[in-house]
C-alpha positions in Angstrom: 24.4 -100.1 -47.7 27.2 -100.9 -49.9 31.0 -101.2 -49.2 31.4 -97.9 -51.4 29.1 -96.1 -49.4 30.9 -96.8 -46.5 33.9 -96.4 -48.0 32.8 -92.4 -49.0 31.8 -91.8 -45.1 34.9 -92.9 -44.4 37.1 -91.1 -46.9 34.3 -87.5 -46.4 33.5 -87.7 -42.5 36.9 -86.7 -41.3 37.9 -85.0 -44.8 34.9 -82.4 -43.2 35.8 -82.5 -39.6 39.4 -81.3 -40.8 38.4 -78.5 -43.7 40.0 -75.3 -41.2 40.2 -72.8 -44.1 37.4 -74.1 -46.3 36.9 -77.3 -48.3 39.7 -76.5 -50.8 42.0 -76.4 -48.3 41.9 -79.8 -46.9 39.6 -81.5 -49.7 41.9 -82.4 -52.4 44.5 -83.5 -50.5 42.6 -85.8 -47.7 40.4 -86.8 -50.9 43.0 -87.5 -53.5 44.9 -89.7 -51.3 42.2 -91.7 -50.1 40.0 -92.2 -53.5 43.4 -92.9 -55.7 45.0 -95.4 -52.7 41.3 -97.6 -52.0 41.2 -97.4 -55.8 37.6 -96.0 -55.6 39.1 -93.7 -58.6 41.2 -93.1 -61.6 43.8 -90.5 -61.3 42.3 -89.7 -64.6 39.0 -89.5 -63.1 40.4 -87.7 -59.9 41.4 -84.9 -62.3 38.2 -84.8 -64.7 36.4 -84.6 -61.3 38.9 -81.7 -59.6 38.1 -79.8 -63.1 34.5 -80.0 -63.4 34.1 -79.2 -59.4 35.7 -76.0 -60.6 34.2 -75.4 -62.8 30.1 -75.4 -62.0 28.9 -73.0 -59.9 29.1 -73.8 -55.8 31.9 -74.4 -53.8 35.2 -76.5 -54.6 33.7 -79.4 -52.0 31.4 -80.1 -55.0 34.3 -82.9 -55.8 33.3 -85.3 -52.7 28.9 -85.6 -54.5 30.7 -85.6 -57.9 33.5 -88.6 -56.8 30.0 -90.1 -54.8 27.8 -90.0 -58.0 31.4 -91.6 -59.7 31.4 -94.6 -57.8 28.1 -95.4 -55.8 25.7 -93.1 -58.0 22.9 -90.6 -56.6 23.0 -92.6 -53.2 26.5 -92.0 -53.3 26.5 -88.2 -54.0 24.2 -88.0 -51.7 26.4 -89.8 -48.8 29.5 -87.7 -49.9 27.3 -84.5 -49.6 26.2 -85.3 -45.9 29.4 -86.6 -44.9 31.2 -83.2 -46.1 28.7 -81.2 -45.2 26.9 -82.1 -41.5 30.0 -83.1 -39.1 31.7 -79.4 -40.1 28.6 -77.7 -40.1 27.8 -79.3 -36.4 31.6 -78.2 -35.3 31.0 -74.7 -37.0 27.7 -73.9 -35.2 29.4 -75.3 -31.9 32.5 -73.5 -32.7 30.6 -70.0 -33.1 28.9 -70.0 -29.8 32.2 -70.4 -27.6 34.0 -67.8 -30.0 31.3 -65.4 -29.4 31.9 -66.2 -25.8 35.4 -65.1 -26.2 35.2 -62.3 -28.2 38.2 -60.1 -27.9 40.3 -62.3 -25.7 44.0 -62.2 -26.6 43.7 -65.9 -27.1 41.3 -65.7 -29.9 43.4 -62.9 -31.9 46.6 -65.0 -31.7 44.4 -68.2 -32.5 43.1 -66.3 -35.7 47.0 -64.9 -36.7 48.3 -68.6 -36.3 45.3 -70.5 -38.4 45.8 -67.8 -41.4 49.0 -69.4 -42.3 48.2 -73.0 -41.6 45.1 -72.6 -44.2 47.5 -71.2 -46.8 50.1 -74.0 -46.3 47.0 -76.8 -46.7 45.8 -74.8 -50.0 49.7 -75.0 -51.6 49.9 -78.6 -51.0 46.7 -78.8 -53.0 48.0 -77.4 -55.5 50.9 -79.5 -55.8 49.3 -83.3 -54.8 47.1 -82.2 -58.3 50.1 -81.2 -60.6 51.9 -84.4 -59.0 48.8 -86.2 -60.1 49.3 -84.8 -63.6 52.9 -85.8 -63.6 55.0 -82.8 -63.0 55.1 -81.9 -66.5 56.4 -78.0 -67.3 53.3 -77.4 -69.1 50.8 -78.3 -66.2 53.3 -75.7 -64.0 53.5 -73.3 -66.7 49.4 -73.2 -67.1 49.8 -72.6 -63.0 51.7 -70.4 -62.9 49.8 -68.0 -65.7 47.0 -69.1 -64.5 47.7 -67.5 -60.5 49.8 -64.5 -62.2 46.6 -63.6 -64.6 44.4 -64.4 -60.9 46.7 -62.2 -59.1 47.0 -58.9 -61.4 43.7 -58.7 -63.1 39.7 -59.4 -62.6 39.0 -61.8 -65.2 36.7 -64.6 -63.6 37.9 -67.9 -62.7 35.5 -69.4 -65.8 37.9 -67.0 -67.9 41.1 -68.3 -66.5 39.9 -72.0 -66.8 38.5 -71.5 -70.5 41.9 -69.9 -71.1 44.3 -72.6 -69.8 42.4 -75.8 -70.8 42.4 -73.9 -74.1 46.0 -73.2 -74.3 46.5 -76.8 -73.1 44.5 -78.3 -75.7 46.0 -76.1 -78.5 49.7 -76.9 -77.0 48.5 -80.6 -77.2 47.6 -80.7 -80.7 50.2 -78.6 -81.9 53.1 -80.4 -80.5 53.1 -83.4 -83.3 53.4 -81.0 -85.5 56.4 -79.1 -84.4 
């Protein structure tokens, strides 16, 4: 097995065994950090990858098989895949036996308040580790921004949102030579 591959069960096996609150979450963060500082990828590619894991259909964890297939190929999406997906899942299964154990226990409702919070702190600093990787410019805030205010107040699908911004970026982008 090759360094990479190693490399992507190193980077995916813990990413998974820390995803409280989903993949999104803790993903981008644990996965930026390791794939840009090892070198493994681009921030370019970092960002093509964060938009195209959006964008097709299954969950936002679809980055760690789409960074594998980057750098190692099918082997490696395949590694990136496992390592995401069987440690958490092995924790999960484990996890729902002793809360069904301890259903109702004061405990367990305070433990449920006190992760709601935590996951919604990990999901912000997302957000903000990929608009530092796009350079803090206003425009990638502004698209942000419109893009959680449109979420927030109306129904449109995500597709919607995401055809909308990377529109209004691109037209933004050709437009400004000209003004």
């Amino acid at each position: 097995m090759s360094n990479n591959n190693w490399s992507l069960l190193e980077i995916f096996v813990p990413v998974s065994l820390l995803s409280f609150g989903g993949g999104t979450a803790v993903t981008m963060v644990a996965v930026q950090t390791k794939l840009l500082d090892t070198g493994l990828l681009t921030a370019s590619e970092f960002v093509t990858l964060v938009a195209l894991s959006r964008f097709v259909p299954g969950p936002g964890s679809m980055i760690g098989p789409m960074a594998g297939w980057t750098i190692a190929g099918p082997l490696g999406a395949i590694m990136a895949a496992m390592a995401l997906i069987v440690p958490s899942s092995i924790v999960c299964y484990s996890a729902t036996i002793l809360w069904k154990r301890a259903d109702g226990h004061p405990f367990m409702q305070r433990l449920q308040g006190a992760l709601a919070p935590v996951s919604l702190g990990l999901m912000f600093v997302s957000v903000h580790r990929i608009l530092e990787t796009l350079g803090h410019s206003v425009m990638s805030w502004a698209v942000c921004i419109g893009a959680a205010l449109l979420a927030l107040n109306s129904d449109l699908p995500e597709i919607i949102l995401i055809a909308c911004g990377g529109t209004f970026v691109c037209a933004l982008t050709l437009l400004t030579p000209m003004l």
